[in-house]
PAZAPA-4460 file (N, C-alpha, C; in steps of 0.05 Angstrom, whole numbers, plus 32768, in hexadecimal, padded with zeros to 4 digits):
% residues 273
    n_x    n_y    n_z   ca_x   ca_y   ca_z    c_x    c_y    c_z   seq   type   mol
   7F62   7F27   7D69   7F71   7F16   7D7B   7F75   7F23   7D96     1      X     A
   7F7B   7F3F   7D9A   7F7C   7F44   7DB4   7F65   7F46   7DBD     2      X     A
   7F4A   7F4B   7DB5   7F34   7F4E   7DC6   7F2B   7F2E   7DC9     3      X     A
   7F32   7F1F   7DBB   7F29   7F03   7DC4   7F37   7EF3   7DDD     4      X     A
   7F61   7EFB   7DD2   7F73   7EFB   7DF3   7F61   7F0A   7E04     5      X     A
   7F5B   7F1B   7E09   7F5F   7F2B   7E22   7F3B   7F25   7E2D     6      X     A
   7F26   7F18   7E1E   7F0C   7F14   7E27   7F10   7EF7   7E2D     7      X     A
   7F21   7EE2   7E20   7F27   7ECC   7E23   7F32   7EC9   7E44     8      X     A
   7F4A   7EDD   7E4C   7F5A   7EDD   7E5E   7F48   7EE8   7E79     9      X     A
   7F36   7F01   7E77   7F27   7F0B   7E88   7F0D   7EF3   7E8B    10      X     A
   7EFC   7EE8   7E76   7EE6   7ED8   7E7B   7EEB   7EC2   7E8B    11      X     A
   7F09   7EB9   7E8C   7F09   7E99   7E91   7F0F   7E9D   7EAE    12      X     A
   7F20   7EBF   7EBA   7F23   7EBC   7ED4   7EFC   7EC4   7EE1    13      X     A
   7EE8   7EDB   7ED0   7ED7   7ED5   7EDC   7EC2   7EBA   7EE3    14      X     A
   7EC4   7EAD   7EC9   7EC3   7E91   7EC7   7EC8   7E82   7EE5    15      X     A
   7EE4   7E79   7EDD   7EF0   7E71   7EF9   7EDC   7E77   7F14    16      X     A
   7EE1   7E92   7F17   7ED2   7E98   7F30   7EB1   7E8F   7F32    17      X     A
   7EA8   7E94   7F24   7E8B   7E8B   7F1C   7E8B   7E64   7F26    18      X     A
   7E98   7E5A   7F11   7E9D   7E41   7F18   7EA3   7E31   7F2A    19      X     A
   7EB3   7E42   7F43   7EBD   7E35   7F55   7EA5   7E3A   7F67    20      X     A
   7E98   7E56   7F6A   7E7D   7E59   7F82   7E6E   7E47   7F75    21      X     A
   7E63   7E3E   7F5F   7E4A   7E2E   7F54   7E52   7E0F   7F5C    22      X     A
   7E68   7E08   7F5B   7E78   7DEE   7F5B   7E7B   7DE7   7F82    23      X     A
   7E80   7DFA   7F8B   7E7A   7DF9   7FA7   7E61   7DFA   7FB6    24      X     A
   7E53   7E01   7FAD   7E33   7E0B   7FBE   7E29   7DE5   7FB1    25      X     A
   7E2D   7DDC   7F93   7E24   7DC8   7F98   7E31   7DAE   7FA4    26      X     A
   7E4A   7DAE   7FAD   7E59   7DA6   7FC2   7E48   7DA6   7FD5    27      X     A
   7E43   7DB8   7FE3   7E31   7DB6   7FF7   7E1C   7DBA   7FFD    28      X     A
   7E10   7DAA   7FE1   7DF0   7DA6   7FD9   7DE0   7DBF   7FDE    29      X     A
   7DEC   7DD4   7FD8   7DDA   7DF1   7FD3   7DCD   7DFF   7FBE    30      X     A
   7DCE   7DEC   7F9E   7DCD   7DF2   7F92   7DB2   7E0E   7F8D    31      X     A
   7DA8   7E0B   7F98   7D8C   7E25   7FA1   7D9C   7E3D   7FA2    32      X     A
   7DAD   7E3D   7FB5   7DBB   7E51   7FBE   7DCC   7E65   7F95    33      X     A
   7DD7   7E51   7F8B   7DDE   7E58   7F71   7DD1   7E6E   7F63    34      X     A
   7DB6   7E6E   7F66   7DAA   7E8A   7F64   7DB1   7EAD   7F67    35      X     A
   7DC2   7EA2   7F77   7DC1   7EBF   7F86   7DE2   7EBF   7F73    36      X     A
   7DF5   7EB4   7F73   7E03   7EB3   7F67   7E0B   7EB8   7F4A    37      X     A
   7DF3   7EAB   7F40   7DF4   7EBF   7F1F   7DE1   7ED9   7F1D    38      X     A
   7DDB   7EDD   7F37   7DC6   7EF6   7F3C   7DE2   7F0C   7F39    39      X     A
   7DF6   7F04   7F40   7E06   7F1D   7F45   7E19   7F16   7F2F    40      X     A
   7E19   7F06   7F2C   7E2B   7F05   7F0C   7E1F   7F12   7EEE    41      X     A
   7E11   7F05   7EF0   7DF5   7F13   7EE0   7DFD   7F3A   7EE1    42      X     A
   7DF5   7F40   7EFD   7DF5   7F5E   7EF8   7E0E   7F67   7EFE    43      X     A
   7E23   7F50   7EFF   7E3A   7F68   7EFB   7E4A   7F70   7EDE    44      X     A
   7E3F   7F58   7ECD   7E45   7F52   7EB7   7E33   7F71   7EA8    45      X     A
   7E1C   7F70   7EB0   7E0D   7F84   7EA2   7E13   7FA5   7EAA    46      X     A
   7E1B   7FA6   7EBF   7E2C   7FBF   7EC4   7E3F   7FC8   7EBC    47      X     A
   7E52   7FB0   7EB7   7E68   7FAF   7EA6   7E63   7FBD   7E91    48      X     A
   7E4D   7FB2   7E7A   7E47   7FB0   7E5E   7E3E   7FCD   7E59    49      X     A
   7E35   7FD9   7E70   7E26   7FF8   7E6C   7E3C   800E   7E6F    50      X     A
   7E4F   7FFF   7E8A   7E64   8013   7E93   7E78   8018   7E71    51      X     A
   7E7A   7FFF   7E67   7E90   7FFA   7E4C   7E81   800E   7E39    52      X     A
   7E60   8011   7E2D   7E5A   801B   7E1E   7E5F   803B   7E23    53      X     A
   7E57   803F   7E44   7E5B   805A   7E46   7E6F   806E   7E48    54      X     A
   7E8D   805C   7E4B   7EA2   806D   7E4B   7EAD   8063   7E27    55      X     A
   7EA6   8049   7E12   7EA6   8055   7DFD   7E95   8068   7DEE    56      X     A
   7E88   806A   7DF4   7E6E   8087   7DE9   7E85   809C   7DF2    57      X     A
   7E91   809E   7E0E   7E95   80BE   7E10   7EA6   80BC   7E05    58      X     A
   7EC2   80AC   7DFE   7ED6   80AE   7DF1   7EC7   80B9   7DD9    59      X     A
   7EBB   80AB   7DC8   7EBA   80AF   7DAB   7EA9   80C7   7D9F    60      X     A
   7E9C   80DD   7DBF   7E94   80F1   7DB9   7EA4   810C   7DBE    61      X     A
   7EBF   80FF   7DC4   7ED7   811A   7DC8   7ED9   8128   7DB1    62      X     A
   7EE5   813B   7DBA   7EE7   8145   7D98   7F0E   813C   7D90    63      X     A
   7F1A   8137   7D7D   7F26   812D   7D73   7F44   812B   7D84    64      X     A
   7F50   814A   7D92   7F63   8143   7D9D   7F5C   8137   7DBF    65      X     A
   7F44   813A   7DCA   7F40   812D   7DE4   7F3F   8112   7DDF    66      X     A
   7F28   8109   7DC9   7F31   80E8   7DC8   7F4B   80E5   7DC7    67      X     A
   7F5E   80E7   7DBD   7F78   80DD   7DB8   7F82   80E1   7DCE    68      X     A
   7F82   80ED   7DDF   7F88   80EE   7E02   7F78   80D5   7E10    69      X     A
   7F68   80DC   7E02   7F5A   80C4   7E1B   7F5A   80AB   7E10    70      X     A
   7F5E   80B4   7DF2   7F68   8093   7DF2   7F81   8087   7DF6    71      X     A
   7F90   8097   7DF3   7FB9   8095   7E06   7FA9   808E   7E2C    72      X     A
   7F9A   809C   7E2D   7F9B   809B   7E4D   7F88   807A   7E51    73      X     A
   7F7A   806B   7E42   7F6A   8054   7E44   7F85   8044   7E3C    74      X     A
   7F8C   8048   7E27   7FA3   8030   7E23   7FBB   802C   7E3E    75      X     A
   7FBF   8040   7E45   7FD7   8042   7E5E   7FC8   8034   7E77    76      X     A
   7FAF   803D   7E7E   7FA2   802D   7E99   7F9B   8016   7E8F    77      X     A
   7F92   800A   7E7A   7F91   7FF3   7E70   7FA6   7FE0   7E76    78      X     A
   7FC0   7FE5   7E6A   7FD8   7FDC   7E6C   7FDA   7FD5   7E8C    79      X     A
   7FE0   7FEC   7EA3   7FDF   7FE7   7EB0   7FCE   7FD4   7EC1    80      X     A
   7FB4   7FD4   7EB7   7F9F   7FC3   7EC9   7FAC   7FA0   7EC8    81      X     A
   7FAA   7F97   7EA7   7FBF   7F8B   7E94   7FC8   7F80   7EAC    82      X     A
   7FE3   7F8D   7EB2   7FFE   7F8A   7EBF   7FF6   7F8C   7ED7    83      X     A
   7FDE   7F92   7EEC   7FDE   7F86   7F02   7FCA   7F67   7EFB    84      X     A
   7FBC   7F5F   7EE3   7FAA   7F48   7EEF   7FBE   7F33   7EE7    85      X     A
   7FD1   7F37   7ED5   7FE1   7F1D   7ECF   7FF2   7F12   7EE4    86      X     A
   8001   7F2A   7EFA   800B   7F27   7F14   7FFE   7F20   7F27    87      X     A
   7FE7   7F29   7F2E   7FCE   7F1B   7F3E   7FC3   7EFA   7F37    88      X     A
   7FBA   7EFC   7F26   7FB0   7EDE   7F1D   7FCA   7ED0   7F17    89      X     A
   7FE6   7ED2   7F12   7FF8   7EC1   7F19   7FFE   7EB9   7F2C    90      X     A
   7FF9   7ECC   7F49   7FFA   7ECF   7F62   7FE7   7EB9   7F68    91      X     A
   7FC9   7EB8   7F64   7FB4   7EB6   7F73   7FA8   7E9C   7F66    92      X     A
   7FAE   7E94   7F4E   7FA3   7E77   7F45   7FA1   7E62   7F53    93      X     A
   7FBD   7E5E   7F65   7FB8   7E41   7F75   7FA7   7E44   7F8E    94      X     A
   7F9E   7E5F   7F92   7F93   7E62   7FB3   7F75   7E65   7FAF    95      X     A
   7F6D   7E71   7F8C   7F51   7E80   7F97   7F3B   7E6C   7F99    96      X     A
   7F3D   7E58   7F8F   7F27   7E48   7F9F   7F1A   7E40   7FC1    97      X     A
   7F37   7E47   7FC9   7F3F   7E3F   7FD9   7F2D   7E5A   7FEF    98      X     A
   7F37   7E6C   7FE6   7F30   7E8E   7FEB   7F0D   7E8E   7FE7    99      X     A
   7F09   7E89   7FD0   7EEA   7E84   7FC5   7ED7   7E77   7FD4   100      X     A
   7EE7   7E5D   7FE2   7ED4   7E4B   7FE1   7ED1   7E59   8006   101      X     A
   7EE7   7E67   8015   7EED   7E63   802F   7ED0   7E8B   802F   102      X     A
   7ED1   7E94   801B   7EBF   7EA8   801D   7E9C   7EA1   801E   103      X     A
   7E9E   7E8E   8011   7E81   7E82   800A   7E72   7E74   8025   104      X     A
   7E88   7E6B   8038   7E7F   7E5C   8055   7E7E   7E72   8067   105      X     A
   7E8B   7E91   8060   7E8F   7EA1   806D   7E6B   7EAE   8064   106      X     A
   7E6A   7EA8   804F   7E4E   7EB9   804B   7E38   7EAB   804F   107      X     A
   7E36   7E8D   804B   7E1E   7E84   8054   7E21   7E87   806F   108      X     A
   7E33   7E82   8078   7E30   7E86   809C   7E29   7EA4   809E   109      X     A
   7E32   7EC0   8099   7E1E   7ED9   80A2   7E15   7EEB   8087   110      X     A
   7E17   7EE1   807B   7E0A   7EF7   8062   7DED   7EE7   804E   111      X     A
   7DF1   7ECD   804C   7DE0   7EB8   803E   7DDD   7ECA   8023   112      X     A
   7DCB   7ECB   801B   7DC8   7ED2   7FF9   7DD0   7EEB   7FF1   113      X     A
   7DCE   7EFD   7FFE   7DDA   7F11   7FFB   7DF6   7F1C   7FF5   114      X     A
   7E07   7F08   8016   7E24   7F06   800E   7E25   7EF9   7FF2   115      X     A
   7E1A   7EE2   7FE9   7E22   7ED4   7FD6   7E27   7EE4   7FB9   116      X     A
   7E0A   7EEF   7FBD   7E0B   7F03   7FA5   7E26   7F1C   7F96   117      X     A
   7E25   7F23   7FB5   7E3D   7F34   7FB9   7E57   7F2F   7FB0   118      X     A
   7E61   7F10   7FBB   7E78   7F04   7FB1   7E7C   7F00   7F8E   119      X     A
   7E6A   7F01   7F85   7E62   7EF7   7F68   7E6B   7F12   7F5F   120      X     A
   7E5A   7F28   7F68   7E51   7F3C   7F58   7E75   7F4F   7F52   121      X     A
   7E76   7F4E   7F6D   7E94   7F5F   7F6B   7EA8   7F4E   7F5C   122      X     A
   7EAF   7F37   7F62   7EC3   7F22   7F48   7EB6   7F25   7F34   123      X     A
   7EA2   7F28   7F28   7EA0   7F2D   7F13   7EA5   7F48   7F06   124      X     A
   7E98   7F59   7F0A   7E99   7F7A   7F0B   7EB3   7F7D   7F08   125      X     A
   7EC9   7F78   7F21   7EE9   7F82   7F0C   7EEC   7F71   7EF8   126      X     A
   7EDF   7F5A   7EF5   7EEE   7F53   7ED6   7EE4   7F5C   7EBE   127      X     A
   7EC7   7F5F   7EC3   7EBA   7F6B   7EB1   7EC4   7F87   7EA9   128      X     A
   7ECB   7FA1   7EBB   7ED2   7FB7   7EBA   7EEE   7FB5   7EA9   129      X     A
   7F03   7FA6   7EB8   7F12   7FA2   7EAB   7F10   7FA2   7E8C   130      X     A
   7EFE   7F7D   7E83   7EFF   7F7E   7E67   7EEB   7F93   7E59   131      X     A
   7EDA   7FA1   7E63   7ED0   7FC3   7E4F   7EEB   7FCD   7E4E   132      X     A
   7EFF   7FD8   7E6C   7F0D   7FEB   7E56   7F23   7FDE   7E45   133      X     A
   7F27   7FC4   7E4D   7F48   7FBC   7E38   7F32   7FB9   7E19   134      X     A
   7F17   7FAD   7E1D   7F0A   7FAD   7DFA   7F15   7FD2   7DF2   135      X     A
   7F04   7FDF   7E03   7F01   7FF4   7DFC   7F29   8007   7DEA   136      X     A
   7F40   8000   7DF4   7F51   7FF7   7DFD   7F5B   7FF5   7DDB   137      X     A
   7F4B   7FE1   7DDA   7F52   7FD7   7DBC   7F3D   7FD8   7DA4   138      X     A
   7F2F   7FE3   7DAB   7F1A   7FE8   7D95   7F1E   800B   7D8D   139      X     A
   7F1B   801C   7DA2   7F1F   8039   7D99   7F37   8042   7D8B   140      X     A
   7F2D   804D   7D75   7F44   805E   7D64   7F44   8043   7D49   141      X     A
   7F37   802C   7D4A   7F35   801A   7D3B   7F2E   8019   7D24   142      X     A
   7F29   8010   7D0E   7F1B   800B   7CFD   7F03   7FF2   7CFC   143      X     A
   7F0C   7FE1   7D0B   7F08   7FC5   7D0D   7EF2   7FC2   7D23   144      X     A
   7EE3   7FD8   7D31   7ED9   7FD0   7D4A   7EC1   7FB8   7D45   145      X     A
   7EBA   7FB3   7D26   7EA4   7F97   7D2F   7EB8   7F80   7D2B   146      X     A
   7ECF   7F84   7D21   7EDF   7F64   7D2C   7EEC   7F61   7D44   147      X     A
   7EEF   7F7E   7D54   7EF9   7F7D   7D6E   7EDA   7F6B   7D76   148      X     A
   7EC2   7F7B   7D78   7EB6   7F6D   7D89   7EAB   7F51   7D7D   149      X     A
   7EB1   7F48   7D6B   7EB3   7F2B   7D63   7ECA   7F1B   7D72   150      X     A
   7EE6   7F28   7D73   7EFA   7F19   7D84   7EEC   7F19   7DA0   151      X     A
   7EE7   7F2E   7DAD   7ED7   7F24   7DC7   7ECB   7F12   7DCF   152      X     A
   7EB4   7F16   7DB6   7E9C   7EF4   7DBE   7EAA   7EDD   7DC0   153      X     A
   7EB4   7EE0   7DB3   7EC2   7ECC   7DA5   7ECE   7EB8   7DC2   154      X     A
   7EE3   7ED1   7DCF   7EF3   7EC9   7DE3   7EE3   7ECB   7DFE   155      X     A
   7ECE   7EDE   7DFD   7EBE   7ED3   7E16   7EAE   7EBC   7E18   156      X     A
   7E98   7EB8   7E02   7E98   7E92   7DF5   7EA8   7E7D   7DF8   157      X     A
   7EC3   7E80   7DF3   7ED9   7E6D   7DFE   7ED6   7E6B   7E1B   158      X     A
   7EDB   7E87   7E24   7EEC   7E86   7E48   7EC7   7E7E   7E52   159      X     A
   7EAD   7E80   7E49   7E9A   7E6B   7E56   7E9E   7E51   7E54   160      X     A
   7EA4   7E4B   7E3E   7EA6   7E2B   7E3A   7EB6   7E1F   7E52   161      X     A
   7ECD   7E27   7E51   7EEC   7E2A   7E65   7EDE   7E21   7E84   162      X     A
   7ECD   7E3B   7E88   7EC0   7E3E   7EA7   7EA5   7E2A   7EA8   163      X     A
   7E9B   7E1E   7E95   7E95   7E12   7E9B   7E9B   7DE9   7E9A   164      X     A
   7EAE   7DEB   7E93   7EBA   7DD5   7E97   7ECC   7DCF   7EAC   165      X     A
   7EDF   7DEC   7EB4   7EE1   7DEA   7ED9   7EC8   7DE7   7EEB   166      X     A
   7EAD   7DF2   7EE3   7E97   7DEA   7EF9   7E90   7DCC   7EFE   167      X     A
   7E96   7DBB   7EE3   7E8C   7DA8   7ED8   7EA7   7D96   7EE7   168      X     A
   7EB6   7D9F   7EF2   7ED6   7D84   7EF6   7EE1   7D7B   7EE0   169      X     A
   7ED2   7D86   7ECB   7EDA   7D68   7EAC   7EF5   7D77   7E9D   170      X     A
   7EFA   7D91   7EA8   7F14   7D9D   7E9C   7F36   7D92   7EA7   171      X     A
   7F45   7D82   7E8E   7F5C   7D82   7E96   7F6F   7DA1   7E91   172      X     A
   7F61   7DAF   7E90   7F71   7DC7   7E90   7F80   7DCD   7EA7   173      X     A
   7F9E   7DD3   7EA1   7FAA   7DE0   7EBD   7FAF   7E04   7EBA   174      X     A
   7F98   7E05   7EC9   7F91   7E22   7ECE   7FAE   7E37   7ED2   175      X     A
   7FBA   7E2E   7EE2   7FDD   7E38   7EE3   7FE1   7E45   7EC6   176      X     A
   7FE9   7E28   7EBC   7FF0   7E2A   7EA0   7FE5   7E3B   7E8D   177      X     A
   7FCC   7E43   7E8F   7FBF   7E4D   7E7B   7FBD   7E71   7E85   178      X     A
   7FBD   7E76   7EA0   7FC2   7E96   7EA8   7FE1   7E97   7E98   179      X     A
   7FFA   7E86   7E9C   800C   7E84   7E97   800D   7E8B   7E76   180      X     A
   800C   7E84   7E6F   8006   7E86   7E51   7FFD   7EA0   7E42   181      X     A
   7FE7   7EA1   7E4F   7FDD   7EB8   7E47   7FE2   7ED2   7E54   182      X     A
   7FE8   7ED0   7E69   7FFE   7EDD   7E78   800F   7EF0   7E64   183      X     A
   8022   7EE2   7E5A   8038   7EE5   7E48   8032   7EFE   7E33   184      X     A
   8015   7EF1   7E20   800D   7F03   7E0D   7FFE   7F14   7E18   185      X     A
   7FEE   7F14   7E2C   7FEF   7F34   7E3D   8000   7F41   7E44   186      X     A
   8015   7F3B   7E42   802E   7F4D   7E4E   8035   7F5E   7E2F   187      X     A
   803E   7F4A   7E13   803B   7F5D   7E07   8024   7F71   7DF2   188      X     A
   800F   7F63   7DF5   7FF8   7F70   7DFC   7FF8   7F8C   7DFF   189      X     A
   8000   7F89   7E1F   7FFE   7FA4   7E37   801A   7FB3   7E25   190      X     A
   802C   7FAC   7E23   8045   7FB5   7E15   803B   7FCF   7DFD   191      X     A
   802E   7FB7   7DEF   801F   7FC0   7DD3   8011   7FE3   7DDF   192      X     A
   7FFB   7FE2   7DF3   7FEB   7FF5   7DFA   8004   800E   7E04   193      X     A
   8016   8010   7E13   8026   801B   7E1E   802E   8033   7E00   194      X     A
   803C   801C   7DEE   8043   802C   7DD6   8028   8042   7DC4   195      X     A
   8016   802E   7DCE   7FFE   803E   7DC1   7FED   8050   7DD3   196      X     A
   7FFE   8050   7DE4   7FF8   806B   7DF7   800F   8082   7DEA   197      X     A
   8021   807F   7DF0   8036   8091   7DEA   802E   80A0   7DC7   198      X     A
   8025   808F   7DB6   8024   8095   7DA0   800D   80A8   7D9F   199      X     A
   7FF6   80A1   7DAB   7FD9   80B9   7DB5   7FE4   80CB   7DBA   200      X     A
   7FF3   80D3   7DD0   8002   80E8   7DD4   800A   80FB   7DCE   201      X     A
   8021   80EA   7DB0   8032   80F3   7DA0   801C   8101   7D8C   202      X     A
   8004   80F4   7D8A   7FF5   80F9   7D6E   7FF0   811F   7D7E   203      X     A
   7FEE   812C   7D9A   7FE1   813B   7D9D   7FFB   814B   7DA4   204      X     A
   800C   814B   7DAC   8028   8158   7DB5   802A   8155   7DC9   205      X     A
   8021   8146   7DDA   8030   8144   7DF4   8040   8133   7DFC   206      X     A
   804F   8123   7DF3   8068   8119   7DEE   8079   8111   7DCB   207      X     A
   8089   811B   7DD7   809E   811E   7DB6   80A8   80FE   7DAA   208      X     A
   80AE   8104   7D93   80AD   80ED   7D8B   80CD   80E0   7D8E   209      X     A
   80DD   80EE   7D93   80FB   80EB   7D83   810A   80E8   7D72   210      X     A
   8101   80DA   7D63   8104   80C7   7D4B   80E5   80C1   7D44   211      X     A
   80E3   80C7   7D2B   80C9   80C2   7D23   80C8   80C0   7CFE   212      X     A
   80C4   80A4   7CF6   80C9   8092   7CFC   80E4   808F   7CFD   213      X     A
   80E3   806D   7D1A   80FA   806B   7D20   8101   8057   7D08   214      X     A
   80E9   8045   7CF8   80F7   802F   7CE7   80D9   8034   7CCE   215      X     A
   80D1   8028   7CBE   80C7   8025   7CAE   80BD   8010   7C9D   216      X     A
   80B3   7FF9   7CA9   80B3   7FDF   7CA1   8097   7FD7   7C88   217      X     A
   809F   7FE4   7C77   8085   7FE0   7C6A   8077   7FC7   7C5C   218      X     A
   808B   7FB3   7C63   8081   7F98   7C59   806C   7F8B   7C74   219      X     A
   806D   7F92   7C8B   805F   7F9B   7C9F   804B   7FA7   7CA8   220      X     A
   8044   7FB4   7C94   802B   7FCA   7C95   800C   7FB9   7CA0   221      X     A
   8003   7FC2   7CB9   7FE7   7FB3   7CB7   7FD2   7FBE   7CA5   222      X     A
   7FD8   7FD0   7C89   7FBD   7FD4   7C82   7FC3   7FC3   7C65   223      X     A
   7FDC   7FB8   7C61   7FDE   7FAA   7C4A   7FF1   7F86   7C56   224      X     A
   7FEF   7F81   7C69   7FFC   7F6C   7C73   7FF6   7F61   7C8D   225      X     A
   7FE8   7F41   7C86   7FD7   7F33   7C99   7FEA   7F37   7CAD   226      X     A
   8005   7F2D   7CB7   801A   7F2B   7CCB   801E   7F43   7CDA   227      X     A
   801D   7F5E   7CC0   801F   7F71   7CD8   7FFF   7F74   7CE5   228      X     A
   7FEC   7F6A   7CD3   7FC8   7F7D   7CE1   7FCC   7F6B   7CFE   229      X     A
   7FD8   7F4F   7D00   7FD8   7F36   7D10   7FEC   7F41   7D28   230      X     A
   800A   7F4E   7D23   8017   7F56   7D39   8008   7F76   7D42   231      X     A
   7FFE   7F8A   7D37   7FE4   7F9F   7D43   7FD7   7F95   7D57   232      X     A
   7FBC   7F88   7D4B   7FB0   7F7B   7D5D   7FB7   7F71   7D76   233      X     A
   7FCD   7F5C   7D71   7FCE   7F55   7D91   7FEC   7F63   7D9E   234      X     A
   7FFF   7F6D   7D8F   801A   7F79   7D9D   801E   7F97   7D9D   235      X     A
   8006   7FA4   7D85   800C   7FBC   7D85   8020   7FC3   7D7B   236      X     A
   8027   7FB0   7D5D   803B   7FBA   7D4E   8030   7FD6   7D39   237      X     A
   8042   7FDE   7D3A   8045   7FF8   7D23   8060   7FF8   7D0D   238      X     A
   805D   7FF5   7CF5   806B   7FF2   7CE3   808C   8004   7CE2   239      X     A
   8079   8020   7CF5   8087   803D   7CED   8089   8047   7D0E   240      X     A
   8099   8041   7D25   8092   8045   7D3E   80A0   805F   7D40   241      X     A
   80A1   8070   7D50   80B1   8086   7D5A   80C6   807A   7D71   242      X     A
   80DF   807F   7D77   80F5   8079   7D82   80DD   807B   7DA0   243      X     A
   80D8   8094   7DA2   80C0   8090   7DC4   80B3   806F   7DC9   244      X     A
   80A4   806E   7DAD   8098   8054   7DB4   80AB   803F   7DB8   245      X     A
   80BC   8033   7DA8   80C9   802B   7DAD   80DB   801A   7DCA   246      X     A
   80E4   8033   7DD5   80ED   803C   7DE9   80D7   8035   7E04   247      X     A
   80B8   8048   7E05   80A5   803C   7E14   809E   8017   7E0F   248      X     A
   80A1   8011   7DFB   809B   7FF8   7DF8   80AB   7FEB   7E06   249      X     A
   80C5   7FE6   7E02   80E4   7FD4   7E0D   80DF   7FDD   7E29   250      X     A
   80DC   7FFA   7E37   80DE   7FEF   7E59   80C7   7FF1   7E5F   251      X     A
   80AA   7FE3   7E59   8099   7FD5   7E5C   809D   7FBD   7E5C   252      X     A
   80AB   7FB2   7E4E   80A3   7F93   7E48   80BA   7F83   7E4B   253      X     A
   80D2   7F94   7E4D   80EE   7F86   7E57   80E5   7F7C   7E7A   254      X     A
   80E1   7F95   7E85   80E9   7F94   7EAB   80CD   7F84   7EAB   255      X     A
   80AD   7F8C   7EAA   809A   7F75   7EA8   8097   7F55   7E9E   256      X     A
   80A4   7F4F   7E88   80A9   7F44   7E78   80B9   7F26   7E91   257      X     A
   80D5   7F36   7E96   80E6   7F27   7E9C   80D7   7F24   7EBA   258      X     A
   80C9   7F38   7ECA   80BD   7F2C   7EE2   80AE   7F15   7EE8   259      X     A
   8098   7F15   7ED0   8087   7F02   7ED0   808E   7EE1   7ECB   260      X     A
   80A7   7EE9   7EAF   80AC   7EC8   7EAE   80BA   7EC0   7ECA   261      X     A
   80CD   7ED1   7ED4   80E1   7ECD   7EEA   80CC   7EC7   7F07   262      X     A
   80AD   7ECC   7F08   809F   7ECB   7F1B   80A9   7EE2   7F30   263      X     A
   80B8   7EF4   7F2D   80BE   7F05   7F3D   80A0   7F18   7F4C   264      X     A
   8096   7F2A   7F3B   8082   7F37   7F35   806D   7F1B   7F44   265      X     A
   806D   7F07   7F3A   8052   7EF5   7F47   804F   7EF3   7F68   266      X     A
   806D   7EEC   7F66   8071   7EE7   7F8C   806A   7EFF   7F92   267      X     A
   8077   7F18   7F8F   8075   7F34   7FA0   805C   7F35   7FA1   268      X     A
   8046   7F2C   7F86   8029   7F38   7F8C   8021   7F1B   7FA2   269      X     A
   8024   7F04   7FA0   8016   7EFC   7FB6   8025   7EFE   7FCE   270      X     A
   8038   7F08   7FD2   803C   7F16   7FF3   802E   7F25   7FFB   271      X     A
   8024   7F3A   7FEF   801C   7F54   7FF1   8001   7F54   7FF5   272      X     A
   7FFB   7F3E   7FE5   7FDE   7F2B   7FE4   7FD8   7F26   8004   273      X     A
***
């Protein structure tokens, strides 16, 4: 479930973008021009896919206490990345077509296929980068990594369908609504990663536990209970948390949490925008 949220949530904003240059160029009967446009989607997507394989290979050739560092240190920048795209694309949903479409007149007028390419390649590339490390994120230290990357397809399959029914006009989707939404469960998501940073950590000694365990919920357990394997996956529950996690979890997801629904955090990023 989280690698399908979080490929679902990343595909449909590259989607989006994809959709709106393809949907414009034939606006203004360019469709030729479209070329150049999945020319750079195409290879940013595939740089993505190499960059994701190559920093999971190095993870999984650490030797036992460096992975667990670096995998505390992938979950924490994860989180964070997380926690700036849900504030950004809350920010930026009602304008980027708008942004998109005003870059594309900027490039046929001095860049022609090249700019075009360009525009494609880089919107895609952060999302792509992005979704290698949040998969990566949630697959390392796993057991599960061929149903993680089954939740992926899964959710990047969706967020195409998605993008291409914005190219198509035929979507009553309100795009708002749906960053909104999912918004939410990336927050605790990102929440989830935070604690499972701190816990990497803890596994190596570089932060203490306090309380360890703080509770003990064993009817909870994800290796014997669908509800807990179901809150893992996407919240980053743990049956048995340490008072630390705990603690990192609540002022993660309280002060974030309450920004996002309150739109606080949204406005500041599109000012700043």
């Amino acid at each position: 479930m989280a690698s399908f949220l979080v490929m679902l949530r990343e595909g449909v904003e590259a989607a989006l973008i994809v959709g709106i240059l393809l949907a414009y160029l034939r606006t203004l009967q360019l469709r030729r021009e479209a070329r150049w446009v999945w020319a750079g989607t195409i290879s940013a997507a595939s740089l993505s896919v190499i960059a994701g394989i190559a920093i999971f290979s190095t993870i999984g050739s650490l030797n036992e206490r460096a992975e667990e560092i670096a995998e505390g240190l992938v979950a924490w920048v994860a989180a964070g990345l997380l926690t700036w795209m849900v504030f950004w694309m809350g920010s930026q949903a009602r304008h980027i077509r708008g942004r998109l479409e005003s870059e594309v007149d900027s490039a046929l007028t001095s860049g022609g296929a090249g700019a075009l390419t360009a525009i494609a390649f880089f919107a895609v590339l952060r999302e792509g980068l992005e979704s290698a490390l949040f998969l990566i994120s949630t697959t390392v230290g796993a057991d599960s990594d061929g149903l993680q990357l089954m939740g992926g397809l899964l959710g990047l399959g969706a967020a195409i369908v998605i993008g291409y029914l914005i190219y198509r006009g035929g979507t009553r989707i309100d795009i708002r609504v749906f960053f909104r939404v999912t918004g939410v469960l990336i927050v605790l998501f990102a929440a989830g990663l935070v604690a499972k940073g701190i816990h990497e950590f803890q596994e190596v000694g570089l932060l203490p536990a306090l309380v360890d365990p703080l509770w003990n919920l064993g009817i909870l357990d994800p290796d014997t209970s669908v509800a807990g394997q179901f809150g893992k996956s996407l919240f980053g529950w743990r049956p048995d948390p340490s008072l630390l996690m705990v603690i990192g979890y609540l002022a993660y997801l309280l002060p974030i949490g309450a920004a996002f629904l309150s739109g606080r955090g949204v406005r500041k990023t599109s000012a700043q925008g």
